[in-house]
VEXVO-393460 format. One line per field, with one value per residue (C-alpha): x, y, z; residue in three letters. Coordinates in nm, 3 decimals. Each point is the difference from the previous one (the first is absolute). Layout:
BEGIN
east X, ...
north Y, ...
up Z, ...
rest ala, ...
This chain:
BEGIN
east -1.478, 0.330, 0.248, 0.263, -0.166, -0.060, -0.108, 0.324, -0.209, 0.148, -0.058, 0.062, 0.058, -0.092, 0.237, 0.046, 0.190, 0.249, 0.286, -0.074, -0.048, 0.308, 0.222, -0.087, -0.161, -0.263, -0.348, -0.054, 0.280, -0.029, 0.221, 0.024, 0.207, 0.189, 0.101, 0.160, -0.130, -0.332, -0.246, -0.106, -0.109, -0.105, -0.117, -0.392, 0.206, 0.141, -0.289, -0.250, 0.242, -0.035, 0.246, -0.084, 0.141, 0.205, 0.058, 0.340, 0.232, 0.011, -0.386, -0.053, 0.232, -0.167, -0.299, 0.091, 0.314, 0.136, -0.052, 0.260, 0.118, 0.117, 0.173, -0.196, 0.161, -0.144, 0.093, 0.240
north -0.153, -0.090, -0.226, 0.235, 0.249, -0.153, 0.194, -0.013, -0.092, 0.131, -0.243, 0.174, -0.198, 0.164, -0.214, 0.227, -0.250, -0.105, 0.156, -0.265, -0.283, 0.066, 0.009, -0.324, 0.060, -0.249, 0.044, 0.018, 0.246, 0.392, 0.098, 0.403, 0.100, 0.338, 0.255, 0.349, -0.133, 0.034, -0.369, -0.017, -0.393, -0.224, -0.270, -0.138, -0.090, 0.304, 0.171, -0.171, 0.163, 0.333, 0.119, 0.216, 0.071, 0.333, -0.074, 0.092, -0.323, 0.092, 0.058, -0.367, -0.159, 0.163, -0.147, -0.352, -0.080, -0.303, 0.146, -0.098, 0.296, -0.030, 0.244, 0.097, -0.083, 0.170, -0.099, 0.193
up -3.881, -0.201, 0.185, -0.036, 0.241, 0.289, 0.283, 0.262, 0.378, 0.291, 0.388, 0.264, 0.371, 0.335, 0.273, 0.311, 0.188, -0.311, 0.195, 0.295, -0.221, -0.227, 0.344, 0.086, 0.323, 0.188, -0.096, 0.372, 0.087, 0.078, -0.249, -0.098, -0.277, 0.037, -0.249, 0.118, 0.327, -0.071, -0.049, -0.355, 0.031, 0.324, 0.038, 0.109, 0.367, 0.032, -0.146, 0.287, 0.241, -0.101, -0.233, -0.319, -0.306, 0.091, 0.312, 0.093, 0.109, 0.331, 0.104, -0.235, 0.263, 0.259, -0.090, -0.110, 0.212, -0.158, -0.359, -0.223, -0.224, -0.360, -0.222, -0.303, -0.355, -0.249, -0.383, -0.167
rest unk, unk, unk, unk, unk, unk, unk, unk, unk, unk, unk, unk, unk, unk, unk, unk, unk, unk, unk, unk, unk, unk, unk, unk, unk, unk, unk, unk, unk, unk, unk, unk, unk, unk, unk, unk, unk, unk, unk, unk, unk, unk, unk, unk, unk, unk, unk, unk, unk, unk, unk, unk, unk, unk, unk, unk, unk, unk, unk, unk, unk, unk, unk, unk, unk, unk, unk, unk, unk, unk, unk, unk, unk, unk, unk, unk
């Protein structure tokens, strides 16, 4: 193969829980994050007390009490 035809590679990165980590919460925290008021990230504290991934904000603070909500911010 020529060095002017390289093949382009492609990585791709699985991190469920970048939404928790790029908000800055507490490893340690229950943190859910919230979009149209349904959880589309929580954390492995909030996760150990029950909430899911579509959960609706409500029944994840119903579940985990002192869960600390975060808006979502997806890129533009």
């Amino acid at each position: 193969m020529s060095r002017g035809s390289a093949i382009p590679r492609l990585t791709v990165v699985h991190c469920p829980q970048w939404s928790v980590i790029a908000a800055g919460c507490a490893p340690d925290e229950a943190v859910a994050v919230v979009h149209a008021n349904r959880v589309v990230a929580r954390s492995v504290a909030a996760a150990a007390s029950g909430v899911r991934t579509g959960h609706r904000r409500r029944e994840a603070q119903a579940r985990c009490p002192d869960l600390r909500i975060v808006a979502d911010e997806p890129l533009v």
